[in-house]
C-alpha positions as CSV (number, residue, x, y, z in Angstrom):
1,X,0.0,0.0,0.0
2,X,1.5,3.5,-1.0
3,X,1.8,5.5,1.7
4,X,0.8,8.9,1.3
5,X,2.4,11.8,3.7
6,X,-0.3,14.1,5.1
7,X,1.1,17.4,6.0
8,X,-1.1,19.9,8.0
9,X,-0.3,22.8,9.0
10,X,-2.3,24.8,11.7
11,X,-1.6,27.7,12.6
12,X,-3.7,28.6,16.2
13,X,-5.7,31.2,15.1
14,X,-6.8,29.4,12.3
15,X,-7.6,26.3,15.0
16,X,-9.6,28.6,17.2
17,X,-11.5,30.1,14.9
18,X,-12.6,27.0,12.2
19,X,-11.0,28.1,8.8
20,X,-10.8,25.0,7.0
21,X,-6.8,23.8,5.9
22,X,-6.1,22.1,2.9
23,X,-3.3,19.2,2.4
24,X,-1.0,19.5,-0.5
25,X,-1.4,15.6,-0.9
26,X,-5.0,15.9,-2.0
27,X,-6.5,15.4,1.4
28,X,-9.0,17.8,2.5
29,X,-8.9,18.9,6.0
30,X,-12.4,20.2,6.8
31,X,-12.6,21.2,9.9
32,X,-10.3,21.0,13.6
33,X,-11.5,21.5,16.8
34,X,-10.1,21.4,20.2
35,X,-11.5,20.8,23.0
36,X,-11.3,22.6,25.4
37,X,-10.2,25.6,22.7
38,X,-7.8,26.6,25.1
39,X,-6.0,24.6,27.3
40,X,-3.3,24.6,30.0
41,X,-0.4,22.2,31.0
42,X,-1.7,18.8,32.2
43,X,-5.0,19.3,30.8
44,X,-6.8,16.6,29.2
45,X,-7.3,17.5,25.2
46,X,-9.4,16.2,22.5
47,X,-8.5,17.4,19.0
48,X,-11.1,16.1,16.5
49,X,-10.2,16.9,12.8
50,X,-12.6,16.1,9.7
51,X,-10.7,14.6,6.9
52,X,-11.9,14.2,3.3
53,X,-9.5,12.1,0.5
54,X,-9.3,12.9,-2.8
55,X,-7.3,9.9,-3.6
56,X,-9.5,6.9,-1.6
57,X,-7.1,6.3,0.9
58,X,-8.2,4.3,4.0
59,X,-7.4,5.8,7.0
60,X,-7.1,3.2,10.7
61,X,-6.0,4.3,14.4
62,X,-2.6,3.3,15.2
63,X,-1.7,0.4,16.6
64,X,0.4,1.5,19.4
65,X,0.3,4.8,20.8
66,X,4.0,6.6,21.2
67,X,5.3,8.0,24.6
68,X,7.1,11.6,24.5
69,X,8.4,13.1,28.1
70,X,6.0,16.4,26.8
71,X,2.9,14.9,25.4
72,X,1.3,11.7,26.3
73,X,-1.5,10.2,23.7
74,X,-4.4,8.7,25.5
75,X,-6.6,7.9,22.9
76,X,-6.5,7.7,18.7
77,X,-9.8,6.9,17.0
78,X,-11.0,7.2,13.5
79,X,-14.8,7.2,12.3
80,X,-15.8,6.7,9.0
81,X,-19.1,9.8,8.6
82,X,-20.5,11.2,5.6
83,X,-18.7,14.0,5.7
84,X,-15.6,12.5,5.8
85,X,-13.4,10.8,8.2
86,X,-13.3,11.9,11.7
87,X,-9.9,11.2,13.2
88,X,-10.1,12.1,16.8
89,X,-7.1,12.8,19.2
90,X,-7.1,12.4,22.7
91,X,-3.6,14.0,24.5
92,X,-2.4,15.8,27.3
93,X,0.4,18.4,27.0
94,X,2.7,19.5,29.4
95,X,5.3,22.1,28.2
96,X,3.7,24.9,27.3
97,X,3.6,26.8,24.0
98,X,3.6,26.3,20.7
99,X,4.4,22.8,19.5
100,X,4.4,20.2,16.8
101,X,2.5,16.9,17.6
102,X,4.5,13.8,16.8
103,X,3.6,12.0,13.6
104,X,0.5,9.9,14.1
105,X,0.5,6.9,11.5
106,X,-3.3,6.2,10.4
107,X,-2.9,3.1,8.3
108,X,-2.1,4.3,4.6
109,X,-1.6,7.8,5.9
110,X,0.9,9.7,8.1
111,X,-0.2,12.7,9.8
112,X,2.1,15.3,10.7
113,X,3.0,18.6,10.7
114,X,-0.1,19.4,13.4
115,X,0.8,22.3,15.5
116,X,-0.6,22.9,19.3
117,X,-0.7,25.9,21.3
118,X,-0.3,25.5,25.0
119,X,-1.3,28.0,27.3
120,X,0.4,28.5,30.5
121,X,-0.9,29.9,33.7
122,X,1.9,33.0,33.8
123,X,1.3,33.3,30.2
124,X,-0.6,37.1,30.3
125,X,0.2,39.5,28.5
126,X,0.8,42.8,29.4
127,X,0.5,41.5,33.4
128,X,2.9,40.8,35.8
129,X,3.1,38.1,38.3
130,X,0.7,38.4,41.3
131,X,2.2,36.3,43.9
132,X,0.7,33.9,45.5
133,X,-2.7,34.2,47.0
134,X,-3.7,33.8,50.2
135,X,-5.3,30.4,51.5
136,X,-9.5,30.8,51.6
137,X,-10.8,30.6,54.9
138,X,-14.3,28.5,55.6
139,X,-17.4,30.6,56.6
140,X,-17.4,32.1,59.7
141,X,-13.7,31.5,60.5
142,X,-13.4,35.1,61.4
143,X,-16.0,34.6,63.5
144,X,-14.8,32.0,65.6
145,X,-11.5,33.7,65.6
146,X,-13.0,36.5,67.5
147,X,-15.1,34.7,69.6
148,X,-12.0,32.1,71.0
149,X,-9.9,35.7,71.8
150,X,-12.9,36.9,73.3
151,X,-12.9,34.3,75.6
152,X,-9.3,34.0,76.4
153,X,-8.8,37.3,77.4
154,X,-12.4,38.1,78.9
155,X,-12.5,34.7,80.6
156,X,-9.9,35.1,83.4
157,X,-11.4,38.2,84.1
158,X,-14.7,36.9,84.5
159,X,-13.4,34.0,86.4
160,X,-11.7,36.1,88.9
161,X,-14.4,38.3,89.5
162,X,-17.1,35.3,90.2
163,X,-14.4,33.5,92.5
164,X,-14.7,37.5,94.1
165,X,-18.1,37.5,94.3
166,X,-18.7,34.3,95.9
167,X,-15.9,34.0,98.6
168,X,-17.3,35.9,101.0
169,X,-20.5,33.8,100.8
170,X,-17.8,30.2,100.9
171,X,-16.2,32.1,103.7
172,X,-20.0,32.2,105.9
173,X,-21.1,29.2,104.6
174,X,-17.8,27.6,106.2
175,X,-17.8,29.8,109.3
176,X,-21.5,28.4,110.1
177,X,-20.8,24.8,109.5
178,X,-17.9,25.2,112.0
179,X,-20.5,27.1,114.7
180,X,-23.0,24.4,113.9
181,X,-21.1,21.6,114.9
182,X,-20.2,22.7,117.8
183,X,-24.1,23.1,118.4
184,X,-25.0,19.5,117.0
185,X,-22.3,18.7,120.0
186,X,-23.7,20.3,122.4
187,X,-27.1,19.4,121.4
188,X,-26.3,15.5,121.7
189,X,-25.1,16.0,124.9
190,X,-28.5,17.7,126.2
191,X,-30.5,14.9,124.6
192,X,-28.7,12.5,126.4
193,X,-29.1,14.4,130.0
194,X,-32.5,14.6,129.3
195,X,-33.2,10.9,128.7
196,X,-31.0,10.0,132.0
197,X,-32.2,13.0,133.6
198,X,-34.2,10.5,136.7
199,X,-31.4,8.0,136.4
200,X,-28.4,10.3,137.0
201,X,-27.7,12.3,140.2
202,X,-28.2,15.6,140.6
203,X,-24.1,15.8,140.5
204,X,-23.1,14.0,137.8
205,X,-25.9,15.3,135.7
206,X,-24.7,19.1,135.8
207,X,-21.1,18.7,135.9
208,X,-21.8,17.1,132.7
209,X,-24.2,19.9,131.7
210,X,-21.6,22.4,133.0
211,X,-18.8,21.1,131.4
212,X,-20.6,20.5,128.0
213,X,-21.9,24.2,128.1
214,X,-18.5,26.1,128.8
215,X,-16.7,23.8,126.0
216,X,-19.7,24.8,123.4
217,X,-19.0,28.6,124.5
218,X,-15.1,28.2,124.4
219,X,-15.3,26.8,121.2
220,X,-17.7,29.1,119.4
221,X,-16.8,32.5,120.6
222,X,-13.1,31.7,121.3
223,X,-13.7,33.7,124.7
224,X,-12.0,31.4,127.9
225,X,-15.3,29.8,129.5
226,X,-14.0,26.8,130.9
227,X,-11.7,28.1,133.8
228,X,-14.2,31.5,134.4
229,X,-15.6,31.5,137.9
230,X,-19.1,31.4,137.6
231,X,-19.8,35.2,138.3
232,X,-17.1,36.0,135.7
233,X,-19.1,33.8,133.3
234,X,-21.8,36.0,133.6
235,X,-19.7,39.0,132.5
236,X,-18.1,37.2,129.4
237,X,-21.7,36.0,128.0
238,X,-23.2,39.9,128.9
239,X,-20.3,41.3,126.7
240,X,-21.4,38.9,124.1
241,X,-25.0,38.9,123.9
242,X,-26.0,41.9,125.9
243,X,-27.8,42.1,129.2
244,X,-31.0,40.0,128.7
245,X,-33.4,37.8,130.6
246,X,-31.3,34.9,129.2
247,X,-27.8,36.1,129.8
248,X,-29.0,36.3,133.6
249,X,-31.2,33.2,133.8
250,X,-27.8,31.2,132.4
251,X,-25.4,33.0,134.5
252,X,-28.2,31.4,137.3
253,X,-28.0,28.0,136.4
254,X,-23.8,28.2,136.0
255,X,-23.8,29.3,140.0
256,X,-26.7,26.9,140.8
257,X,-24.8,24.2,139.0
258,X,-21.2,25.1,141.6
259,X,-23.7,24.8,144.3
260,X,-25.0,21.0,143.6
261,X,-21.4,19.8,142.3
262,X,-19.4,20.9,145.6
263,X,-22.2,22.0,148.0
264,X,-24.1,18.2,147.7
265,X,-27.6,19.5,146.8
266,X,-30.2,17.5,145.4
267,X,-32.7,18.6,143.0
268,X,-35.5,16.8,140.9
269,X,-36.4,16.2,137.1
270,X,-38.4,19.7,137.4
271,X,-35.5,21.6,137.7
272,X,-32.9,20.0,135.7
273,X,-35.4,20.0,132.1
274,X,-35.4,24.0,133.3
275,X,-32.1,24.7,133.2
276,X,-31.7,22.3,129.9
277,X,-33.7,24.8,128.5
278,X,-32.2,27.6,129.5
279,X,-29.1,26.5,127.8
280,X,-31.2,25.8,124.4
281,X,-32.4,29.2,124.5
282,X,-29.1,30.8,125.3
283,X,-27.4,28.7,122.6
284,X,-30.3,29.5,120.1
285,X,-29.7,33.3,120.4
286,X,-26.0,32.9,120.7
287,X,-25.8,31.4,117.4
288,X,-28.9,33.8,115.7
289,X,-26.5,36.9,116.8
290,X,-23.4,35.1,115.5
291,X,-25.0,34.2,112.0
292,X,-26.3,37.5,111.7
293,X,-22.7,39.4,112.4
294,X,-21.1,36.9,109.8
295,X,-23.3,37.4,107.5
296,X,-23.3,41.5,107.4
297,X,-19.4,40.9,107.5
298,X,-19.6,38.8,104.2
299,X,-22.0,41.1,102.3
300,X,-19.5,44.2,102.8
């Protein structure tokens, strides 16, 4: 089979635009078209070009596609239409500018002489280069930029000024769980004497009472009850709570209470739930007045 050499040449603007080329071999080259019509390195191209032969020549893909280190083929096809022959070209190039394509053999025919144009990304004329652009940021990034420094620099603050607000009220809640067990001591102790009060004698029962009295008030106003005389008691509790009926009806009991431990007095159940309630009341105003100096001292 005589081979016939197919020369086109293409010139870009002719490519772009559709005017026709025409062989020198007798083939008629109807029509080219890329696509995309303009295309960058490593894109994907498909050149599709419309043949018509004068002579008869039969035209068939090659049978192995060559490898070039700047254009790879992909795919060669030809279809017979009644137009012509569409021979279609499937490459990707990646030097840019304009090129040659290697000859492509298509059975009786070589095609050659095909010219590509290669656009490349810093290929603008009349512009310089920009630079590189900054990376995009997702919706609302700024956002939650601003919100994150908010709270890192506002949070501490805020922090410290709740831990400021609230100490004072730690500080009484502490101070009158400290007075209160001191009171659920004393408390215990009162029960008890007042469920032995018949079986217990009239001294054991208030040197218990006695005792358990003076270490509540030790203990709760840090004032020296438990070696105070009894009249000196009197004074300490006055200073404390004031003069009142109960100041004086305790400051009673404490001198009545010397009397039976040393002096061997005997008195009945009558008298001793009296005096246990004297210390109840005395205790309940003791702690009313100390809650309510704590609790103006905390709210300053």
């Amino acid at each position: 089979m005589k081979r016939v050499a197919v020369k086109i040449c293409i010139v870009l603007f002719y490519i772009m635009n559709g005017i026709p080329c025409f062989s020198d071999s007798g083939l008629n080259v109807k029509s080219i078209i890329f696509l995309p019509k303009e295309y960058f390195v490593g894109d994907t191209v498909e050149a599709r070009i419309m043949l018509q032969s004068e002579g008869g020549g039969v035209f068939a893909p090659p049978s192995k596609l060559q490898e070039y280190g700047w254009l790879v083929y992909h795919e060669i096809t030809v279809k017979k239409e009644k137009n012509g022959t569409l021979v279609t070209i499937t490459f990707t190039p990646y030097a840019p500018g304009t090129r040659t394509l290697p000859p492509i053999k298509l059975g009786s025919a070589i095609l050659d002489s095909v010219k590509i144009h290669t656009t490349s990304m810093l290929e603008t004329a009349g512009t310089s280069f920009r630079g590189i652009k900054k990376p995009l940021l997702l919706p609302g990034t700024r956002l939650l930029l601003g919100v994150v420094i908010a709270v890192l620099f506002i949070g501490p603050v805020f922090i410290l000024w709740f831990i400021g607000s609230i100490k004072p009220k730690l500080n009484l809640a502490m101070a009158l769980r400290r007075g209160r067990k001191s009171q659920r001591q004393l408390y215990k102790v009162l029960k008890d004497l007042d469920e032995e009060k018949e079986r217990m004698s009239s001294r054991q029962f208030y040197f218990e009472l006695s005792d358990a009295y003076r270490k509540y008030l030790w203990k709760r106003t840090g004032v020296d009850f438990m070696t105070t005389t009894s009249t000196d008691f009197g004074l300490n509790l006055e200073k404390i709570l004031g003069p009142n009926s109960i100041v004086r009806s305790a400051s009673a009991m404490v001198k009545f209470s010397d009397s039976i431990k040393f002096g061997g007095v005997t008195v009945n159940a009558g008298r001793k739930i009296h005096d246990l309630s004297i210390v109840r009341e005395s205790v309940h105003l003791i702690e009313k007045s100390f809650e309510s100096r704590k609790r103006s001292i905390a709210l300053k």
